[in-house]
C-alpha positions as CSV (number, residue, x, y, z in Angstrom):
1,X,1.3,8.1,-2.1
2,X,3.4,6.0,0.0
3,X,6.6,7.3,2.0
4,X,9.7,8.0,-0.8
5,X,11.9,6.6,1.0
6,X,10.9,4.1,3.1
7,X,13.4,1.7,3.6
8,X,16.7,4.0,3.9
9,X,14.6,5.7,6.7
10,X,15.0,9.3,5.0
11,X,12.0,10.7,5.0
12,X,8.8,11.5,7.7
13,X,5.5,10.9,6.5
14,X,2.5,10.0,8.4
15,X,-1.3,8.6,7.3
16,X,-4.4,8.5,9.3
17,X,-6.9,6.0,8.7
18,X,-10.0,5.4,10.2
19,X,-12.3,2.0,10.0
20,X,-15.4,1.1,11.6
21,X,-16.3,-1.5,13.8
22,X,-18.1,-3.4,11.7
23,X,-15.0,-4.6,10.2
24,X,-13.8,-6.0,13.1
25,X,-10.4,-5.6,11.9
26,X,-9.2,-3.6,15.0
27,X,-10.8,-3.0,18.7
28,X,-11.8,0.0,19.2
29,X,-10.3,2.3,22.2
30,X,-12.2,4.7,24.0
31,X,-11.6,7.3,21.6
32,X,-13.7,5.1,19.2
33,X,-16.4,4.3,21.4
34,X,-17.1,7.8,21.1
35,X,-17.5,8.3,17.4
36,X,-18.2,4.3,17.0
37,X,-15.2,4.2,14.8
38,X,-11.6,3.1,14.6
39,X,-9.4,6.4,13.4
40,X,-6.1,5.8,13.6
41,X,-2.4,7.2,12.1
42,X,0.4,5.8,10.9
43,X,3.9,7.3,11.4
44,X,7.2,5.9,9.8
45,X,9.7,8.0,12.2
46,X,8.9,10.0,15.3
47,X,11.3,12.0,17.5
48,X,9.2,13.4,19.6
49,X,7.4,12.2,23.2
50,X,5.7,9.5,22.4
51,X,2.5,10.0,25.3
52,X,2.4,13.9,24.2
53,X,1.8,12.6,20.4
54,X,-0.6,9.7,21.1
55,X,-2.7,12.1,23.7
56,X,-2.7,14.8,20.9
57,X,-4.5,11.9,18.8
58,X,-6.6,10.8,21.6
59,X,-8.1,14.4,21.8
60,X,-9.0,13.8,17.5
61,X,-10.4,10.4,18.1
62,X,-7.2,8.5,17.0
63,X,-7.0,4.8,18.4
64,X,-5.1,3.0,16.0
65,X,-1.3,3.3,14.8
66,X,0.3,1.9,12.0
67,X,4.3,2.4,12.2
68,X,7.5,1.5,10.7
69,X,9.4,-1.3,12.5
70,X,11.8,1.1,13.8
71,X,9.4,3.3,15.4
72,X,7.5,0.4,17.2
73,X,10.7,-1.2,18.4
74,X,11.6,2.4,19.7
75,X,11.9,2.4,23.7
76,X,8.8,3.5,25.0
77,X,6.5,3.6,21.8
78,X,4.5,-0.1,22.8
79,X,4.3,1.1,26.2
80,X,2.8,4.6,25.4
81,X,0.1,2.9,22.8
82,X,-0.9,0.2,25.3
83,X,-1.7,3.2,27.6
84,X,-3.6,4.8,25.5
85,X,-5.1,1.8,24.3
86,X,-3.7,2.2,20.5
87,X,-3.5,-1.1,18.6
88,X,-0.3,-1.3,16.5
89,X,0.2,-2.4,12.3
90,X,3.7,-3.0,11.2
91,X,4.1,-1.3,7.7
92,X,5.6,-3.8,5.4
93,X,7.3,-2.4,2.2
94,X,8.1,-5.7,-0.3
95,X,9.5,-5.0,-3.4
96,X,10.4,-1.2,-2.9
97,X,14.0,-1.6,-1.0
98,X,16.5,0.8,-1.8
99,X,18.9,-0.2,0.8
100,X,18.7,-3.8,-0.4
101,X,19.5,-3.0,-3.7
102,X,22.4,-0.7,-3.0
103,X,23.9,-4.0,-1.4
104,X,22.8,-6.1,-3.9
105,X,22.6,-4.7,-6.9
106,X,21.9,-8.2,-9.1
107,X,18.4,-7.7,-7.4
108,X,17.0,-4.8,-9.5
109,X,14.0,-5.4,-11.0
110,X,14.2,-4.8,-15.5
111,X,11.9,-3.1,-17.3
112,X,11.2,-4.0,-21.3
113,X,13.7,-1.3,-22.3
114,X,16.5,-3.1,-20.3
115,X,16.7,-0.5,-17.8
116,X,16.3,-1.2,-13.6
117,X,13.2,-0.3,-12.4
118,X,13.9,3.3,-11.4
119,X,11.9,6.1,-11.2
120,X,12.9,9.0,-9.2
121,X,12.6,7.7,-5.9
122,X,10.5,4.7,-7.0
123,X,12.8,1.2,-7.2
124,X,11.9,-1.8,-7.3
125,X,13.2,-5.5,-6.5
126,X,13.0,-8.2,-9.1
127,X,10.0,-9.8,-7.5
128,X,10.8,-13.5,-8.5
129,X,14.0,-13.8,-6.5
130,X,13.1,-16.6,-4.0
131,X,15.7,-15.9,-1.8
132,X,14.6,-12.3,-1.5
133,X,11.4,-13.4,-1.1
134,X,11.9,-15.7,1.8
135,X,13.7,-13.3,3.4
136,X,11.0,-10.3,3.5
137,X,8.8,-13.5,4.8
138,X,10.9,-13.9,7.3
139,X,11.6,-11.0,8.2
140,X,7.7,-10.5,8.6
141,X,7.5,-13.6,10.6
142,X,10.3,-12.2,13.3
143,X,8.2,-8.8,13.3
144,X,5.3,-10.6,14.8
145,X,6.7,-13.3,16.8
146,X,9.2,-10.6,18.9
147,X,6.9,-7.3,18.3
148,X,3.1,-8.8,19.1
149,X,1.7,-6.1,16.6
150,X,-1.9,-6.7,15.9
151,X,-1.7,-6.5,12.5
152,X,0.9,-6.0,9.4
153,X,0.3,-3.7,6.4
154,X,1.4,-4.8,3.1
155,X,3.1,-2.0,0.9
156,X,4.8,-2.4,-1.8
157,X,3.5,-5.7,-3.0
158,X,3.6,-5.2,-6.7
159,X,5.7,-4.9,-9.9
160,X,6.9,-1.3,-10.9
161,X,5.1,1.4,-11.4
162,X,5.4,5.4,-10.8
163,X,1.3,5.1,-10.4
164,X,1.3,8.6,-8.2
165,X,2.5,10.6,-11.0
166,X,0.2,8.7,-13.9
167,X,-2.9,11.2,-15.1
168,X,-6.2,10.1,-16.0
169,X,-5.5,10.3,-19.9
170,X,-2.3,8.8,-19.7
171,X,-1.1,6.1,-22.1
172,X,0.8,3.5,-20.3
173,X,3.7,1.7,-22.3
174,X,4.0,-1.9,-21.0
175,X,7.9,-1.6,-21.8
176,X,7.9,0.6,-18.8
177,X,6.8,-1.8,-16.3
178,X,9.0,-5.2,-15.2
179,X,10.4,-7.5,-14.4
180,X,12.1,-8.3,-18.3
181,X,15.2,-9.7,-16.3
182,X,16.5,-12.6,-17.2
183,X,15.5,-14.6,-14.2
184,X,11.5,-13.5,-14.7
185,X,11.3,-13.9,-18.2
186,X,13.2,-17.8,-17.7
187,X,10.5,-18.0,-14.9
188,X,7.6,-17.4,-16.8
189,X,8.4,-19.8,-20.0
190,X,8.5,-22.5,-17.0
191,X,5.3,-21.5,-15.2
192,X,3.2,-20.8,-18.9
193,X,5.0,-22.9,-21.7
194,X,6.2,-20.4,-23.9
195,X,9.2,-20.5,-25.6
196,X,10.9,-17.0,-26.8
197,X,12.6,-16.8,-30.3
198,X,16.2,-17.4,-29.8
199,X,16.8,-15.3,-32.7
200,X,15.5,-12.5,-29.9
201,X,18.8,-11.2,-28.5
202,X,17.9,-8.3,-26.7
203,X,15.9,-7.2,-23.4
204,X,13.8,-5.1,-25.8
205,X,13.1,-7.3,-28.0
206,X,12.0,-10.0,-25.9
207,X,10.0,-7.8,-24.1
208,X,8.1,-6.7,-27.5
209,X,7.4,-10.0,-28.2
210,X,5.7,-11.2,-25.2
211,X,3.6,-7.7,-25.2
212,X,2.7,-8.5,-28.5
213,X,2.1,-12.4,-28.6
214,X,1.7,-13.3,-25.1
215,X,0.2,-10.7,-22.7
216,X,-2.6,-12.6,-21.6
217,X,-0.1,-15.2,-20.0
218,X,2.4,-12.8,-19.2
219,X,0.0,-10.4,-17.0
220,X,-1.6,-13.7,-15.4
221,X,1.8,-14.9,-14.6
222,X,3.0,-11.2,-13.1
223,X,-0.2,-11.6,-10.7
224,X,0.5,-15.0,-9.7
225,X,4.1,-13.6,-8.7
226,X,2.5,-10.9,-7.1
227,X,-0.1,-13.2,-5.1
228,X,2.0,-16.1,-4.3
229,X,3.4,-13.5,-1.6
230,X,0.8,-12.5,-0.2
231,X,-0.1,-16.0,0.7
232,X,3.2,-17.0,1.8
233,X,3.1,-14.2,3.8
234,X,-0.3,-15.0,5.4
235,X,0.5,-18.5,6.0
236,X,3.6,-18.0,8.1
237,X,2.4,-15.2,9.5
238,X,-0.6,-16.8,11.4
239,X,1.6,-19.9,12.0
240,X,3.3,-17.3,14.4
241,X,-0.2,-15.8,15.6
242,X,-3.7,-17.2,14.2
243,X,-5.0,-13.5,15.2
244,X,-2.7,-11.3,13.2
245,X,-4.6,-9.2,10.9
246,X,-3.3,-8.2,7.1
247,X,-3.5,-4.9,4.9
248,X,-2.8,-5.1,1.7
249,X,-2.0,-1.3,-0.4
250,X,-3.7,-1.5,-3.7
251,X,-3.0,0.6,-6.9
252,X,-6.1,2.5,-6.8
253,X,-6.8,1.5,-10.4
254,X,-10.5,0.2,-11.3
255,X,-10.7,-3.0,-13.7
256,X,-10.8,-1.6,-16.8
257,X,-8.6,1.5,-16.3
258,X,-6.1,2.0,-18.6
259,X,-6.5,-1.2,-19.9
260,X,-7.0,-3.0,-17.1
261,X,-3.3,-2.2,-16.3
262,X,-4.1,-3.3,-12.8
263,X,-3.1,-7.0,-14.5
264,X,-1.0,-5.8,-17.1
265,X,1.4,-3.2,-15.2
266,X,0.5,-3.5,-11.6
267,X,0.0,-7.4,-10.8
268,X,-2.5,-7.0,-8.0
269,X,-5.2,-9.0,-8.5
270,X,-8.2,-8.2,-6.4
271,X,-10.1,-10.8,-6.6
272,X,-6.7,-13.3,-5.5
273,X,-6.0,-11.0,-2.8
274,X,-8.7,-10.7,-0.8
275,X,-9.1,-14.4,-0.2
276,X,-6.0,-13.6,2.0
277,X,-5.6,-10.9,3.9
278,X,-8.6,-8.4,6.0
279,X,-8.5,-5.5,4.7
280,X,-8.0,-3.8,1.2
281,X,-6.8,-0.6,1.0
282,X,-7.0,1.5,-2.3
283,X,-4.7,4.6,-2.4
284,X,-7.4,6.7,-3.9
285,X,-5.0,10.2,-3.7
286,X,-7.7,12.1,-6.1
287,X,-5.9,15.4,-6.0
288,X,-2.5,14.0,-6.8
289,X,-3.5,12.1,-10.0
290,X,-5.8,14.8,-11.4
291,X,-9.4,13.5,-10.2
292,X,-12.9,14.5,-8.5
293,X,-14.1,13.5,-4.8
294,X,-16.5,11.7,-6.8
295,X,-13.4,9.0,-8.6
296,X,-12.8,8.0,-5.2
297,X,-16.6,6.1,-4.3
298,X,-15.7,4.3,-7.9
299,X,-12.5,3.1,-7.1
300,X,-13.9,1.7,-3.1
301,X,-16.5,0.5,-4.8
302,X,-14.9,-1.2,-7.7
303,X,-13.2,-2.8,-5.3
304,X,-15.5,-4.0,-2.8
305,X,-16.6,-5.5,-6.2
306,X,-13.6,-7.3,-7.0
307,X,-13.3,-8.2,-3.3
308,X,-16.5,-9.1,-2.2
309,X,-16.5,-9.8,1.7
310,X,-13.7,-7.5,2.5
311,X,-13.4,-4.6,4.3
312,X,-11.8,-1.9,2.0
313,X,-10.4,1.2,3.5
314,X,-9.4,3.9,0.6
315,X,-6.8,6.6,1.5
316,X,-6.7,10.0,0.6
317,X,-4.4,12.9,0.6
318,X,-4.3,15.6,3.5
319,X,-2.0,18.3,1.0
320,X,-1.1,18.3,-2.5
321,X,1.8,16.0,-3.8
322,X,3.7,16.0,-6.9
323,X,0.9,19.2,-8.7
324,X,1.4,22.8,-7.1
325,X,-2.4,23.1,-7.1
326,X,-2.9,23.7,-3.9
327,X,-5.1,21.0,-1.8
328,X,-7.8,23.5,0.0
329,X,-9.9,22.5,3.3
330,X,-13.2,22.2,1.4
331,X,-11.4,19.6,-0.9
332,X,-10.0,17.5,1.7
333,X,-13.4,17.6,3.0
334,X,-15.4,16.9,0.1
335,X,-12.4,14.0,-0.7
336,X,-13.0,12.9,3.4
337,X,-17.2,12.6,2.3
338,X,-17.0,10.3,-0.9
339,X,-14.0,8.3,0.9
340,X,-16.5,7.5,4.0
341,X,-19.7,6.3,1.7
342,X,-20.6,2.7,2.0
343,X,-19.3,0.3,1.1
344,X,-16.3,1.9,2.7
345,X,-15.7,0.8,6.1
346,X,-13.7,4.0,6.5
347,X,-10.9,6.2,6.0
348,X,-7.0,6.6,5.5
349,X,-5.5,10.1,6.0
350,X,-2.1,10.5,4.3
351,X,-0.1,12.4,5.9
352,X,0.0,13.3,9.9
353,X,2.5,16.4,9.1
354,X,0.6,18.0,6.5
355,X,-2.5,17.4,8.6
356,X,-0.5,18.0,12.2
357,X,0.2,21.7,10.6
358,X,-3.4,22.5,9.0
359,X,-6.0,23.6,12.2
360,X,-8.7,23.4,9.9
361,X,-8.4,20.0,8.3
362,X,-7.8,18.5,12.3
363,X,-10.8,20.3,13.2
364,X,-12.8,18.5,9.8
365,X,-11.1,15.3,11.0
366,X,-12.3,15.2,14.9
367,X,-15.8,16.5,13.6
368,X,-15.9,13.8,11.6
369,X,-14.8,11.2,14.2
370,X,-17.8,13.0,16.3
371,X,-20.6,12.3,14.4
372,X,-19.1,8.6,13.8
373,X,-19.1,6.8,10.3
C-alpha cells in the first residue's frame, strides 16, 4: 500500500526496503557492509531530529532513505544522511494528485461508468493530459538537478485502480478502471485507428463498446500511455544526471491474474518497463489482499520473468491494513523469508511507524540484516 494521501501531505507512513549489493543500485554504508546488504526506509514526513532517527536506523542496519520531496528539502535532513552515509530516493507519485485536481478539476481521470476516478482516498489524473504530463517531468527534472538525490522512485505510474482492497477471487469490471474521458478515448482512435459508433452517445456506452470490440487495442494503448512516461521521465532525468537511478512501483499482479488485468486495468507493462528504469518493485502486501507468504516468491518471480535483467525488490507489509486480522510477528517473518528468496535482490518494509512501535518485528528486521541476504 502506498501512503493515502500523498500529495496533500496528510498522512505519515514509512517503508523500509532493503537490496543487496549485487544490484548495484545503491552503495552500501557501513551499516551494509555488515550484513552485505542495502536496508533502507523511506519516510514521507518527519518531525522529529533528524540524526536521532537516522542513528536509530544505523543501529537496525538501515543505509538507504527514500523520502518525500518535502522531507529531503527539510533543513538539516541531506546533511544528517550524508553523515550517516544514507543515500537518498525521491518518491515520485504521477497520476495520484489530489491537490492537483482540487485546482483543476478538468484533470480527473473517467472511468466506463462516467464517474472520476475515485475511490476513497484513491484519485487519479487523466493520464493523457500532456501538459500534466510535462509538468510532473519537469518537476522530476528540478528534483534532481537542485536536490542531487541518488535515485527517484516512481509511484503512481498507472491508470486507476483500488488494487489494495482487491481479493484473490475478485471479479474485476473493466468499466471501473479509466481513463473513458473524452480526451483518452479521442486519443486512442488516433494512436489505434478505431472509430467509435457515433450513434454511441454516452460515457457508458462507449466504454462498453471498446471492452467488448476492441480490448486488445485498448489495453495495448493504456500501457503505451502508461510507458511513454516512464521513458520521458528517464530520458530527462539522466540528461540532468547520467547516474540517477529509477524505481518503478508495480501492481503486484502476475500475468495472468485476473485476466491478465495487469494490461487490461493497470497499464504497467513489465516487460516495457524494465528496459527503462533499475529497479522493479512489486507491492506484494500478502496480508492486506488475503494471500500466503508463499504468493509473494510468485509474484518476485513472475516478475523477474517479465523483467529479465532487473533487480526486483518486492514490498511487504509491517501491520495489517484495510482487514482487522491482525498481522502477528511470525507472519511478518514468514512474509520477510519468501520476500528475500532469489531472485529477489531484497526487501521493502512498509511502514516505519508500524514497525518503529513493534520490538519484535525490529528485532526480526536487524537479525535479518545480521545474517545478510
Amino acid at each position: 500500500m502506498r501512503r493515502l494521501l500523498l500529495a496533500s501531505g496528510a498522512s505519515t507512513c514509512c517503508l523500509a526496503i532493503a537490496l543487496t549489493t549485487a544490484s548495484e543500485v545503491m552503495v552500501p554504508g557501513p551499516a551494509a557492509e555488515r550484513s552485505k546488504s542495502v536496508i533502507g526506509a523511506k519516510v514521507y514526513e518527519y518531525k522529529g531530529d533528524f540524526d536521532r532517527l537516522f542513528n536509530h536506523w544505523s543501529g537496525m542496519g538501515i543505509n538507504t532513505i527514500w523520502a518525500s520531496e518535502a522531507l529531503v528539502r527539510a533543513p538539516g535532513f541531506r546533511e544528517a544522511a550524508k553523515r550517516r552515509r544514507l543515500s537518498v530516493y525521491i518518491i515520485a507519485p504521477i497520476f495520484f494528485n489530489p491537490a492537483v485536481l482540487a485546482r483543476q478539476p478538468e484533470l480527473w481521470a473517467i472511468t466506463g461508468y462516467g464517474e472520476r476516478a475515485r475511490d476513497e482516498w484513491v484519485e487519479f489524473v487523466c493520464p493523457s493530459r500532456t501538459d500534466y504530463r510535462q509538468s510532473r517531468v519537469e518537476w522530476i527534472k528540478g528534483m534532481v538537478r537542485e536536490v542531487e538525490p541518488d535515485g527517484i522512485s516512481i509511484d503512481f505510474i498507472r491508470h486507476f485502480i483500488f488494487w489494495e482492497k482487491v481479493p484473490p477471487d475478485a471479479k474485476l469490471d473493466p468499466l471501473r478502471s479509466s481513463c473513458f474521458c473524452p480526451h483518452c478515448l479521442q486519443a486512442f482512435q488516433a494512436s489505434e485507428q478505431v472509430t467509435i459508433p457515433r450513434n454511441l452517445a454516452t460515457t457508458r456506452e462507449q466504454a462498453q463498446w471498446i471492452v467488448a470490440s476492441h480490448l486488445t487495442e485498448w489495453s495495448n494503448w493504456k500501457c503505451r500511455t502508461i510507458t511513454s512516461v516512464v521513458e520521458t521521465i528517464a530520458r530527462e532525468a539522466r540528461v540532468v544526471s547520467p547516474d540517477i537511478k529509477l524505481v518503478v512501483h508495480l501492481v503486484p499482479w502476475r500475468e495472468k491474474d485476473f485476466n491478465g488485468a495487469w494490461k487490461t486495468i493497470v497499464g504497467q507493462d513489465v516487460r516495457s518497463l524494465a528496459k527503462l528504469v533499475d529497479v522493479l518493485s512489486p507491492m506484494c502486501y500478502a496480508h492486506m489482499v488475503g494471500q500466503d507468504a508463499g504468493w509473494i516468491h510468485a509474484v518476485v518471480e513472475d516478475v523477474q520473468r517479465r523483467g529479465p535483467g532487473r533487480t526486483v525488490i518486492p514490498a511487504i507489509q509491517v501491520k495489517e491494513a484495510y482487514r482487522p486480522e491482525t498481522m502477528t510477528a511470525a507472519e511478518f517473518e514468514r512474509h520477510l523469508s519468501q520476500a528475500l528468496l532469489p531472485p529477489s535482490r531484497g526487501v521493502a518494509l512498509w511502514e516505519w511507524p508500524a514497525l518503529e512501535k513493534d520490538r519484535r518485528k525490529q528485532e526480526i528486521l536487524r537479525a535479518t540484516a545480521e545474517r545478510g541476504f
